[in-house]
ChimeraX commands (.cxc) that place a marker at each C-alpha (Angstrom):
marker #1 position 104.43,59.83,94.36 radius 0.5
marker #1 position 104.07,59.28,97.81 radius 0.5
marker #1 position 105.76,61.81,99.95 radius 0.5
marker #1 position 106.49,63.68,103.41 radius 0.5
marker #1 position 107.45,67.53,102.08 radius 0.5
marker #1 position 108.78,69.62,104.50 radius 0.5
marker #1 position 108.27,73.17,104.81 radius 0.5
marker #1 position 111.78,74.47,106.19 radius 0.5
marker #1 position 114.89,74.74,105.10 radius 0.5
marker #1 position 118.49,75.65,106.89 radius 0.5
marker #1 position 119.54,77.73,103.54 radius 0.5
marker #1 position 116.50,78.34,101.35 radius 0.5
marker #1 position 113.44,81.49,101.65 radius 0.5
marker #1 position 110.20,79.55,102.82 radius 0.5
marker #1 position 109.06,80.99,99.12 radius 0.5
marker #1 position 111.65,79.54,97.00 radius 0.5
marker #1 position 110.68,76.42,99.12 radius 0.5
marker #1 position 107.21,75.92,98.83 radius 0.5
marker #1 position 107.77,76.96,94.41 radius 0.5
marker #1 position 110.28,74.06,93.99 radius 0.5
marker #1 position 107.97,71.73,95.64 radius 0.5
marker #1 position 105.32,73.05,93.55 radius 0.5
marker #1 position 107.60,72.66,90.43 radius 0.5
marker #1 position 108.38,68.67,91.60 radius 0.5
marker #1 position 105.03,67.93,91.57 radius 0.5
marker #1 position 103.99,69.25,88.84 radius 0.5
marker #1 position 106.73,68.03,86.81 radius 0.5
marker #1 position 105.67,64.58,88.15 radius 0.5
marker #1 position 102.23,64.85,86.66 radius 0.5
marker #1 position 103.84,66.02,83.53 radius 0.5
marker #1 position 105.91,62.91,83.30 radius 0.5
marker #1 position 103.15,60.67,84.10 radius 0.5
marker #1 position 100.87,62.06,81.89 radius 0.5
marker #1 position 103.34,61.51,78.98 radius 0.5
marker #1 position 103.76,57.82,79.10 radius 0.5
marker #1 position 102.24,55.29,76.61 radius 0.5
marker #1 position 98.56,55.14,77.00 radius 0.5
marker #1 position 97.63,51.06,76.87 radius 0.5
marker #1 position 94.91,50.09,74.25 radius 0.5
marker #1 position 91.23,50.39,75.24 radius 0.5
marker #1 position 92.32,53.50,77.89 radius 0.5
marker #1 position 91.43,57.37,76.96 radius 0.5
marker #1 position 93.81,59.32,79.45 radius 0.5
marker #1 position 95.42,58.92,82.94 radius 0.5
marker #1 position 94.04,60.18,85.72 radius 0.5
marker #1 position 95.37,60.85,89.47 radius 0.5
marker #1 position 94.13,60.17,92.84 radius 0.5
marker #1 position 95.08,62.84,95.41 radius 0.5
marker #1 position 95.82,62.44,98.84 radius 0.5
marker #1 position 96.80,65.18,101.27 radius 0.5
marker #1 position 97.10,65.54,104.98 radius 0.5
marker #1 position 99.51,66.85,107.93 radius 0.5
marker #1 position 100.71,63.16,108.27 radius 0.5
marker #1 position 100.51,60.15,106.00 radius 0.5
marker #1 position 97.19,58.38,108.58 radius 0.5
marker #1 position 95.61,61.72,108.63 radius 0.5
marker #1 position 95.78,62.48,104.77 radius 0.5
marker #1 position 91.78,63.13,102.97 radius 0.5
marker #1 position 91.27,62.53,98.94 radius 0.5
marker #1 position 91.28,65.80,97.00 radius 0.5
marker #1 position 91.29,66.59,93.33 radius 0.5
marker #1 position 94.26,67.21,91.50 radius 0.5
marker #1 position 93.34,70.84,90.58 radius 0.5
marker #1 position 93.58,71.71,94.47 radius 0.5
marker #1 position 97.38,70.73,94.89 radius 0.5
marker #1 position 98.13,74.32,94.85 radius 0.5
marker #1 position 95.63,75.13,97.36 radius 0.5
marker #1 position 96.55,73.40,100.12 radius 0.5
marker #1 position 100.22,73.53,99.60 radius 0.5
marker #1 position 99.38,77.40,99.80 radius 0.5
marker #1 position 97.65,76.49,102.82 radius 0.5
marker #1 position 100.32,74.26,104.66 radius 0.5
marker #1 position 102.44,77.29,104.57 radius 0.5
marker #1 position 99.38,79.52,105.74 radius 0.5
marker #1 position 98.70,76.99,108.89 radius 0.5
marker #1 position 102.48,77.41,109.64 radius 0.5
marker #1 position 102.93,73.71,109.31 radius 0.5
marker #1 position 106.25,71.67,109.61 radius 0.5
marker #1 position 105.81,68.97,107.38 radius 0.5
marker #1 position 102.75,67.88,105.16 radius 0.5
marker #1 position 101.79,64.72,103.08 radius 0.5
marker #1 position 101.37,64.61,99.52 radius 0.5
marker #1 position 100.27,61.83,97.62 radius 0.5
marker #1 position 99.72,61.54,93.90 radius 0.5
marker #1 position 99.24,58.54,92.23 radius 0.5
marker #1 position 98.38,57.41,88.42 radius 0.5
marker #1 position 95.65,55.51,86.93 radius 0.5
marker #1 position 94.42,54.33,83.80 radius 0.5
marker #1 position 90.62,56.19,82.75 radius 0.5
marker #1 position 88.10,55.70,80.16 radius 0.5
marker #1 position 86.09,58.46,79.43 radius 0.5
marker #1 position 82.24,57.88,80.53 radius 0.5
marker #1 position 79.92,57.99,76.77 radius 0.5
marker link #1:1,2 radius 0.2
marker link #1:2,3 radius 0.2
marker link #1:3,4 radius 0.2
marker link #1:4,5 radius 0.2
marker link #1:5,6 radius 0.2
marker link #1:6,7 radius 0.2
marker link #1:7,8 radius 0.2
marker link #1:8,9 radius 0.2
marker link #1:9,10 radius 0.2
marker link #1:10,11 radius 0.2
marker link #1:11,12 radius 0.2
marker link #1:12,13 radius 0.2
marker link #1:13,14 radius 0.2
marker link #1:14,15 radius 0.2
marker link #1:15,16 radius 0.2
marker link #1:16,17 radius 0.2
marker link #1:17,18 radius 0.2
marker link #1:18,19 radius 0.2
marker link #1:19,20 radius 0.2
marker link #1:20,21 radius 0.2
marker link #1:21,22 radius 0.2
marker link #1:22,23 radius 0.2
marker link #1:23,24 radius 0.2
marker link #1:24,25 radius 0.2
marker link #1:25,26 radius 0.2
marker link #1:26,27 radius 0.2
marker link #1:27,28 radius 0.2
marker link #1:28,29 radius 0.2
marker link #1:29,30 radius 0.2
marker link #1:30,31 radius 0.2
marker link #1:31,32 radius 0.2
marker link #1:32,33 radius 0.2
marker link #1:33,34 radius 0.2
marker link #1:34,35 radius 0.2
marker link #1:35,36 radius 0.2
marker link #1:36,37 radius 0.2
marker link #1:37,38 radius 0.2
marker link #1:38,39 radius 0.2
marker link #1:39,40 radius 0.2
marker link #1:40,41 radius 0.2
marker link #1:41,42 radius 0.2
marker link #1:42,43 radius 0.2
marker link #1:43,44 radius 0.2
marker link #1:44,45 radius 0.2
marker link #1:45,46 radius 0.2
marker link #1:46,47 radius 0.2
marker link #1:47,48 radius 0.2
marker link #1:48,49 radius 0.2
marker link #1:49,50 radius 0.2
marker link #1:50,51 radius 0.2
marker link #1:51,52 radius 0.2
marker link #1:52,53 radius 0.2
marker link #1:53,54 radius 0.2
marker link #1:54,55 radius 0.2
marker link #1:55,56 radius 0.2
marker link #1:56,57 radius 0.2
marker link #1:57,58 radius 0.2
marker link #1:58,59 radius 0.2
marker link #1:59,60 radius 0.2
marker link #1:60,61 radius 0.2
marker link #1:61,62 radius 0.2
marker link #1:62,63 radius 0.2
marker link #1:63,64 radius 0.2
marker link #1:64,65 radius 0.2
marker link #1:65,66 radius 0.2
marker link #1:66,67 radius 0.2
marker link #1:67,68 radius 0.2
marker link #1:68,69 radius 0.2
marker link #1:69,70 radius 0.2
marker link #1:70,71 radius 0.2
marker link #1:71,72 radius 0.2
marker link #1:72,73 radius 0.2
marker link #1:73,74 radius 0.2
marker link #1:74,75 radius 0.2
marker link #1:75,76 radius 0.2
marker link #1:76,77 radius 0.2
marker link #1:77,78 radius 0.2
marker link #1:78,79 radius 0.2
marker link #1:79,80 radius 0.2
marker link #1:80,81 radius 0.2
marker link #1:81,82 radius 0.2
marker link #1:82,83 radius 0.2
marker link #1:83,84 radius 0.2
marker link #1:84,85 radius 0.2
marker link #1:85,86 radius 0.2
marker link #1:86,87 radius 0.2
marker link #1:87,88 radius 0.2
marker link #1:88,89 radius 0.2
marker link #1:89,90 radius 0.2
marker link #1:90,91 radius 0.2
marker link #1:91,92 radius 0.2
marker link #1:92,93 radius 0.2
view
């Protein structure tokens, strides 16, 4: 998932907003997460990108999604960049 969220709305509370974008990606991780695991791979894992823009978006982990939605709406900002993608892990023995 590789996407532009923004953080108004003509006929929806900023609140109600910033849940169903929370809701969309988490039921993206959700859907990920359920697919057919190959052979020889343990789980899937995610790498996280977020930013005000798409060229100014920084790695984070997946646990701080919430965070920094939380805090797009905190910095008052238009628009922010989400980016969540899938890959295949092996856990370390």
């Amino acid at each position: 998932m590789k996407k532009t969220f923004s953080l108004s709305h003509p006929k929806l509370n900023s609140a109600r907003l910033v849940d169903s974008i929370k809701h969309e990606v988490k039921k993206y991780i959700k859907r990920e997460r359920n697919k057919q695991l190959p052979s020889g791979v343990d789980y899937w894992d995610f790498d996280c990108k977020y930013g005000s823009s798409e060229q100014a978006a920084e790695p984070i982990h997946l646990a701080e999604i919430n965070k920094c939605i939380d805090g797009a709406v905190k910095d008052e900002l238009a628009s922010f960049y989400l980016e969540v993608l899938v890959k295949e892990a092996v856990r370390g023995e």
